[in-house]
C-alpha positions in Angstrom: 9.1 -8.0 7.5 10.1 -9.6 4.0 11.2 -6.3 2.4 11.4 -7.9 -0.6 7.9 -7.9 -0.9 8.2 -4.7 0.4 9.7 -3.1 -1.9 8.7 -4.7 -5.1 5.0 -3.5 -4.4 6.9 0.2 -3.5 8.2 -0.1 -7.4 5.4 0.7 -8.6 3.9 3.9 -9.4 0.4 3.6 -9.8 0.9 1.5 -6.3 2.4 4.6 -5.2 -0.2 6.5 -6.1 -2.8 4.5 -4.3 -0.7 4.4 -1.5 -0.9 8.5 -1.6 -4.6 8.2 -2.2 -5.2 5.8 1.4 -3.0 8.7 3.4 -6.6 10.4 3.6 -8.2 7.1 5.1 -9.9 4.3 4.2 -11.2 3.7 1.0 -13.4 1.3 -1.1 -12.2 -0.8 -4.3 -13.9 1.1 -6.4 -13.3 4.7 -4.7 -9.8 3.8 -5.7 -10.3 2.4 -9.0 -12.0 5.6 -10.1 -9.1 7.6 -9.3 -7.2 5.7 -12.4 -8.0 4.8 -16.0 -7.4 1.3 -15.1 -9.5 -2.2 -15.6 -11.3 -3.2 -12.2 -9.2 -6.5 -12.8 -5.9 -4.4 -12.7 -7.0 -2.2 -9.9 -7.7 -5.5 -8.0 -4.3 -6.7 -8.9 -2.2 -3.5 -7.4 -4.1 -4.0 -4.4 -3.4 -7.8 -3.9 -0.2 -7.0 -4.4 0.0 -3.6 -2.1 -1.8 -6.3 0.5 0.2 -9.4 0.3 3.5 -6.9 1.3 1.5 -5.9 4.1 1.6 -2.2 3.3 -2.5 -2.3 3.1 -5.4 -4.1 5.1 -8.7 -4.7 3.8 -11.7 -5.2 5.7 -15.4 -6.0 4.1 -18.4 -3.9 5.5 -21.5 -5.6 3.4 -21.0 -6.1 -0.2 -18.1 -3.4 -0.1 -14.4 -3.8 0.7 -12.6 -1.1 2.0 -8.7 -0.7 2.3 -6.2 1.5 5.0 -2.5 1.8 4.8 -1.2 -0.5 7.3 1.1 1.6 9.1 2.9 -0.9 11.2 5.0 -2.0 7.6 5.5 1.9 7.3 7.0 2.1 10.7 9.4 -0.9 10.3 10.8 0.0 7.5 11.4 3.8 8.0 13.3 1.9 10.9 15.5 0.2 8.9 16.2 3.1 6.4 17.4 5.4 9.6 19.6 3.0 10.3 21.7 4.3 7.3 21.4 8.2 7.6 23.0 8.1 10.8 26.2 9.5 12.3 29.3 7.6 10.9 31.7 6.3 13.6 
């Protein structure tokens, strides 16, 4: 996982937010642009951005393309994180 990328898409809040808004399932570009008073073109942008970390997959079902957290990244780096609140030795 390139955390990195990772978490420079996490800085964002209105990434955040979309993030929130994909708990619920899988959603189309413009479901999710609707949900902010935002340009298509910037809407577009947080998701290429949410997608190239991983933390979102898209898939295209006709002239629609629909995007779901991708819970793998979630997973891995939750991982990593518990590695810190541990018991110290």
């Amino acid at each position: 996982m390139a955390f990195q990328k990772t978490f420079k898409a996490l800085s964002d809040p209105t990434r955040r937010d979309i993030l929130e808004l994909l708990k619920s399932g899988s959603r189309s570009a413009g479901d999710i642009g609707n949900h902010f008073d935002l340009t298509g073109a910037t809407v577009s942008h947080h998701l290429a951005i949410l997608k190239e970390a991983d933390l979102v997959r898209d898939k295209k079902e006709g002239k629609f393309v629909y995007y779901e957290l991708n819970l793998s990244v979630f997973e891995e780096l939750m991982a990593w994180v518990t590695k810190f609140t541990g018991e110290k030795k």
